[in-house]
C-alpha positions as MATLAB code, in Angstrom:
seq = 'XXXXXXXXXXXXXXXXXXXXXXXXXXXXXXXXXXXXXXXXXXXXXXXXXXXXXXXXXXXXXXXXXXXXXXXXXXXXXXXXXXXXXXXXXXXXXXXXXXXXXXXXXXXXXXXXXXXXXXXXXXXXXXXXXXXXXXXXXXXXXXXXXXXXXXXXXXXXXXXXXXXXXXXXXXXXXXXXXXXXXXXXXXXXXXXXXXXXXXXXXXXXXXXXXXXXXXXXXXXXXXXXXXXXXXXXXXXXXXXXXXXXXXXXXXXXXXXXXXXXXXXXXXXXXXXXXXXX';
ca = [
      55.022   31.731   -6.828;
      54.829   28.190   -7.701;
      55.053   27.139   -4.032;
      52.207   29.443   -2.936;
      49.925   27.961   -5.677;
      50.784   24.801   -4.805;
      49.721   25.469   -0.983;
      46.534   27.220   -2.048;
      45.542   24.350   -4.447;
      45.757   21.967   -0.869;
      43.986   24.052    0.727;
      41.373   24.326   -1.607;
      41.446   20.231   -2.034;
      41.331   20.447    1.633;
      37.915   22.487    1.551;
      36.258   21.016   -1.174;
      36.926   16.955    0.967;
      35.381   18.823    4.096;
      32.400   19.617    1.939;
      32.206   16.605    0.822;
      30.713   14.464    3.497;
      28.609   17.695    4.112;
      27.285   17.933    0.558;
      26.536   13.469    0.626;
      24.607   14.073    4.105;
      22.551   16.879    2.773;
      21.841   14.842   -0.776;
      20.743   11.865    1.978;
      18.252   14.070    4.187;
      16.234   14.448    0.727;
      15.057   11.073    1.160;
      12.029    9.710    3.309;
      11.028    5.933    4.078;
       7.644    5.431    3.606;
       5.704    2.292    4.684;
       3.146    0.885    2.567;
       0.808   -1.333    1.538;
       1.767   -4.659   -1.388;
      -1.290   -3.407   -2.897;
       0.321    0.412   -4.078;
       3.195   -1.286   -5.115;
       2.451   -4.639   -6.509;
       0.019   -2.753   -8.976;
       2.638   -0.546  -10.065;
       1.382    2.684   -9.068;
       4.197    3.530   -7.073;
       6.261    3.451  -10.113;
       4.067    6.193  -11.856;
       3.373    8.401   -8.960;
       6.534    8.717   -7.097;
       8.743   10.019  -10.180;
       6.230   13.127  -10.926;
       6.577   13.886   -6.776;
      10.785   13.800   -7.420;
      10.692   15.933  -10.082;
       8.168   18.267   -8.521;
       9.788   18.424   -5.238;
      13.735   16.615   -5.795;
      12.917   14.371   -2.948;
      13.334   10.975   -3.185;
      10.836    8.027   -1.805;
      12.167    4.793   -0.038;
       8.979    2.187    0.096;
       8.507   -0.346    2.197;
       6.054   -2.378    1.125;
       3.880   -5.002    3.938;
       0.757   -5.431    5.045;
      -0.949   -2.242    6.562;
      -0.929   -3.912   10.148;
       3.086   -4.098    9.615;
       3.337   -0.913    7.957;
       1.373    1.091   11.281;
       3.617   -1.036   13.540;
       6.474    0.494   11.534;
       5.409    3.791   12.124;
       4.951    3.151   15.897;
       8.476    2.179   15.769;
       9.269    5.441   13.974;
      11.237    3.035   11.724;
       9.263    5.151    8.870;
       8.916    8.770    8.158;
       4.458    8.551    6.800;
       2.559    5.797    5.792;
       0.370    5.079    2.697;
      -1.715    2.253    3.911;
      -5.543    0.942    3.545;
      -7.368    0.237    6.433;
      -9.007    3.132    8.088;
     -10.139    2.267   11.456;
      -6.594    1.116   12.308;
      -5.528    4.232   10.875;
      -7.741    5.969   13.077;
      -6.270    4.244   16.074;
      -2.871    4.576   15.052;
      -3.743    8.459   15.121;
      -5.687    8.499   18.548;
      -2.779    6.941   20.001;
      -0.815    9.444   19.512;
       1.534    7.992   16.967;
       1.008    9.943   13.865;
      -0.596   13.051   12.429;
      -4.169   13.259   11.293;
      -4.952   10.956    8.304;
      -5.611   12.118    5.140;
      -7.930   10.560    2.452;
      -6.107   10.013   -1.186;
      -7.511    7.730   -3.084;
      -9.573    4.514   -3.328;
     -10.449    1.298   -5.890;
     -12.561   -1.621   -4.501;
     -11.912   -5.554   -3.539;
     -12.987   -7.944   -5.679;
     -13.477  -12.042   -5.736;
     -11.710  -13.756   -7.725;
     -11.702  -17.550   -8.625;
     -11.767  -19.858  -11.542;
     -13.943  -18.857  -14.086;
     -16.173  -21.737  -13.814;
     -16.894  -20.854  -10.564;
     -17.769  -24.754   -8.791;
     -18.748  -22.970   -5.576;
     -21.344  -20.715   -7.281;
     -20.096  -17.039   -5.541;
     -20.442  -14.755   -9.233;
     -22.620  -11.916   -7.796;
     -22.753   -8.699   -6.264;
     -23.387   -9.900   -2.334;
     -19.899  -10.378   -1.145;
     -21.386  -11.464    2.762;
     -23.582  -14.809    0.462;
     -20.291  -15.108   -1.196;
     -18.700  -15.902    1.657;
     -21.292  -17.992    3.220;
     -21.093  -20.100    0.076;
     -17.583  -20.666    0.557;
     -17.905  -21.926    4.176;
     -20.498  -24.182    3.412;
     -18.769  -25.762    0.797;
     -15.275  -27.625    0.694;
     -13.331  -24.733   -2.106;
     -10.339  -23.553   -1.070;
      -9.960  -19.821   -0.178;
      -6.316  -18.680    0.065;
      -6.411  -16.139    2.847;
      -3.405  -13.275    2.819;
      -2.872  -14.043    6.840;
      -1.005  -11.045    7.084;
      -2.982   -8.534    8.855;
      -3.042   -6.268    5.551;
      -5.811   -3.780    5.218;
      -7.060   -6.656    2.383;
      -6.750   -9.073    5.444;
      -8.866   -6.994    7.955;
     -11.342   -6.521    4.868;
     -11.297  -10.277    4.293;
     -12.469  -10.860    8.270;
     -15.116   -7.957    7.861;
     -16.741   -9.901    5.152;
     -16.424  -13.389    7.045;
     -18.403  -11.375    9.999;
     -20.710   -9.676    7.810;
     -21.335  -13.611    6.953;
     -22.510  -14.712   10.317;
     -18.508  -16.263   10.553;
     -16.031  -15.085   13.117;
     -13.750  -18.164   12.433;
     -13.264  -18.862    9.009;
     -10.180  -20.830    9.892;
     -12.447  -23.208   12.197;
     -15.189  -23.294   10.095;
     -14.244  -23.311    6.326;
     -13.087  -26.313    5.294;
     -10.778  -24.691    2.377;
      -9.714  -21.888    4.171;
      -5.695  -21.724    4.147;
      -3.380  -18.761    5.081;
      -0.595  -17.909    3.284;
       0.822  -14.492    5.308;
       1.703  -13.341    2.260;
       1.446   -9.830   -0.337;
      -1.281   -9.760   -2.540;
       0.497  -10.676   -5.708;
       2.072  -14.138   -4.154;
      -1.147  -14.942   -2.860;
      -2.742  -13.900   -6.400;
      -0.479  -16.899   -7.640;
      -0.932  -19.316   -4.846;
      -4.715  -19.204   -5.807;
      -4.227  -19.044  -10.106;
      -2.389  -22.439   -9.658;
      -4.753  -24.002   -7.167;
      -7.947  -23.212   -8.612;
      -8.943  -21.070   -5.637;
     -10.660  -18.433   -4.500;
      -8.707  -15.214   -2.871;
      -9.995  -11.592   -1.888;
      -8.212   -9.090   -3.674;
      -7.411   -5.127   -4.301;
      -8.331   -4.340   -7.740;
      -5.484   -2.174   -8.643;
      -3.458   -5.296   -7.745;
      -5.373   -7.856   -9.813;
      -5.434   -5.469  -13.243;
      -1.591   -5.683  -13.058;
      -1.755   -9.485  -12.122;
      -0.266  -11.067  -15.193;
      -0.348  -14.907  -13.995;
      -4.147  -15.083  -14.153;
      -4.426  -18.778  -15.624;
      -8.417  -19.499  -16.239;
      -9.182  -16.785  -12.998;
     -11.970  -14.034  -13.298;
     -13.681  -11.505  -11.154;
     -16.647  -12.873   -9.813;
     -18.035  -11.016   -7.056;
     -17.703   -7.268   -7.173;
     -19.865   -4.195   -6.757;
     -20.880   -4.214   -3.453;
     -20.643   -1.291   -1.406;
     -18.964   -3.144    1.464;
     -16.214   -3.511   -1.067;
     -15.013    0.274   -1.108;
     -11.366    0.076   -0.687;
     -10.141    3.902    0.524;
      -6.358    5.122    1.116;
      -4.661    7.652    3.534;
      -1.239    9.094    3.802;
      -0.289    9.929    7.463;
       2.919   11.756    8.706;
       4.105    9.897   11.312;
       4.431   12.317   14.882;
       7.824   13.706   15.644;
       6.199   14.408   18.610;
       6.630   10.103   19.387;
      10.027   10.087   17.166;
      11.673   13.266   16.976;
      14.179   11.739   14.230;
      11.264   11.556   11.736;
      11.928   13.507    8.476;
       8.456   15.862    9.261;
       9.243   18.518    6.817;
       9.755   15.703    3.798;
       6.987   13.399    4.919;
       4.648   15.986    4.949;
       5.584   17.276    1.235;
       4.506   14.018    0.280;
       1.600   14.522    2.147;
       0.530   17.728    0.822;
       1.882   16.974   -2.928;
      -0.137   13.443   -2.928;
      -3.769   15.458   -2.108;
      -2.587   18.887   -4.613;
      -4.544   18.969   -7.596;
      -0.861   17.912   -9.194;
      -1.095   14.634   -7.133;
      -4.425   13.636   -7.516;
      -4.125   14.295  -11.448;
      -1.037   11.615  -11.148;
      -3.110    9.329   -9.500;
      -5.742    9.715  -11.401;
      -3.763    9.196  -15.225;
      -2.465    5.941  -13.566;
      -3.956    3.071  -16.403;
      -3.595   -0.249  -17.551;
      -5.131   -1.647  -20.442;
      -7.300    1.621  -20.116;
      -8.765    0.987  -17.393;
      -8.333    3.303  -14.240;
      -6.909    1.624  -10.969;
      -7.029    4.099   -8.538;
      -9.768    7.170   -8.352;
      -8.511   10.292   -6.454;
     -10.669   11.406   -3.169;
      -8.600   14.273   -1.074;
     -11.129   16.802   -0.638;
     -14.427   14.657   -1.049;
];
């Protein structure tokens, strides 16, 4: 008797290490890689919105966080299951060529200026294109991210939109950092200088020395998210079926309500737009 227990109780060791390995690889295909922007992330959002999607859906979220020109290139790779990122007409691309499903609107805050308070170059205002024409006429430093962010490709808009397709040529102040938006938040609070800048990023900047908003409500500003899926049709290893509960969760009612109840200080960072 005690020798058959003995070989069932193997056996059923046996079973239960064979399930094992099954049991790890299953808890490991509940995760997705998602490539984002520093902006979601360096404002803390990500931190509020991705624990309500676990516990509505027991799938975890892996961010990478770059600049939305490294985060599509990701996604071309298919070295990420969707994207979060902020800069729609490269989004738009990156869908026309094939490499991900269509985009979907989620959300959106605005860019603001930001410098010292006492202003020497004279920007405060609400004409961001004057801003920067101010800014190349004059010898302030402007600390560029460099990085080919969405915030970047805004940045050059607004230099164009000034009469000023080189700002690097033509601005005497203008330095690059190819850095996230909270590093180059820092570079420019202990410098004295200007910088371009998501708001959702600057509410949560905590190193603002003697800095303040000083250009801000124009509608060039308008700063808009999307979440895309990236194709399995490009990169059939992509986790479709995750990514795209993400997708669908971040745009419910559920999702947008997250997004929306994301605060700091009170003040709203992020304002919901999936079916607008």
């Amino acid at each position: 008797m005690n020798r058959t227990l003995s070989r069932l109780s193997r056996r059923l060791w046996l079973a239960v290490a064979c399930l094992l390995p099954l049991a790890a690889a299953h808890a490991q295909d509940r995760t997705v890689v998602m490539a984002s922007t520093t902006s979601t992330e360096q404002s803390g959002l990500f931190g509020h919105l991705l624990p309500a999607f676990k516990k509505a859906t027991g799938i975890d979220v892996r961010v990478v966080a770059l600049g939305t020109g490294q985060a599509l290139d990701m996604g071309r790779r298919g070295d990420a299951d969707l994207l979060f990122v902020h800069d729609p007409a490269a989004e738009e691309k990156f869908v026309a060529e094939g490499f991900g499903l269509p985009r979907r609107a989620v959300m959106y805050n605005d860019f603001v200026l930001v410098g010292p308070k006492a202003d020497p170059a004279g920007l405060r205002g609400s004409d961001i294109a004057a801003a920067m024409q101010k800014l190349a006429a004059g010898k302030a430093e402007f600390i560029s991210r460099g990085d080919k962010s969405g915030t970047h490709a805004a940045e050059l808009r607004y230099w164009k939109a000034a009469g000023i397709d080189t700002p690097a040529a033509k601005a005497a102040g203008y330095k690059e950092c190819g850095c996230g938006m909270g590093p180059a938040l820092n570079i420019a609070a202990s410098t004295g200088a200007y910088v371009l800048a998501d708001r959702g990023t600057w509410l949560s900047f905590k190193n603002r020395a003697d800095m303040a908003v000083l250009v801000e409500g124009d509608a060039r500003l308008f700063n808009p998210y999307g979440v895309i899926v990236v194709n399995p049709a490009k990169h059939p290893h992509v986790k479709r079926e995750l990514a795209q509960a993400f997708s669908d969760w971040v745009v419910s009612p559920e999702g947008q309500a997250t997004i929306a109840s994301y605060r700091i200080g009170g003040e709203q960072l992020f304002f919901p737009n999936a079916n607008r």
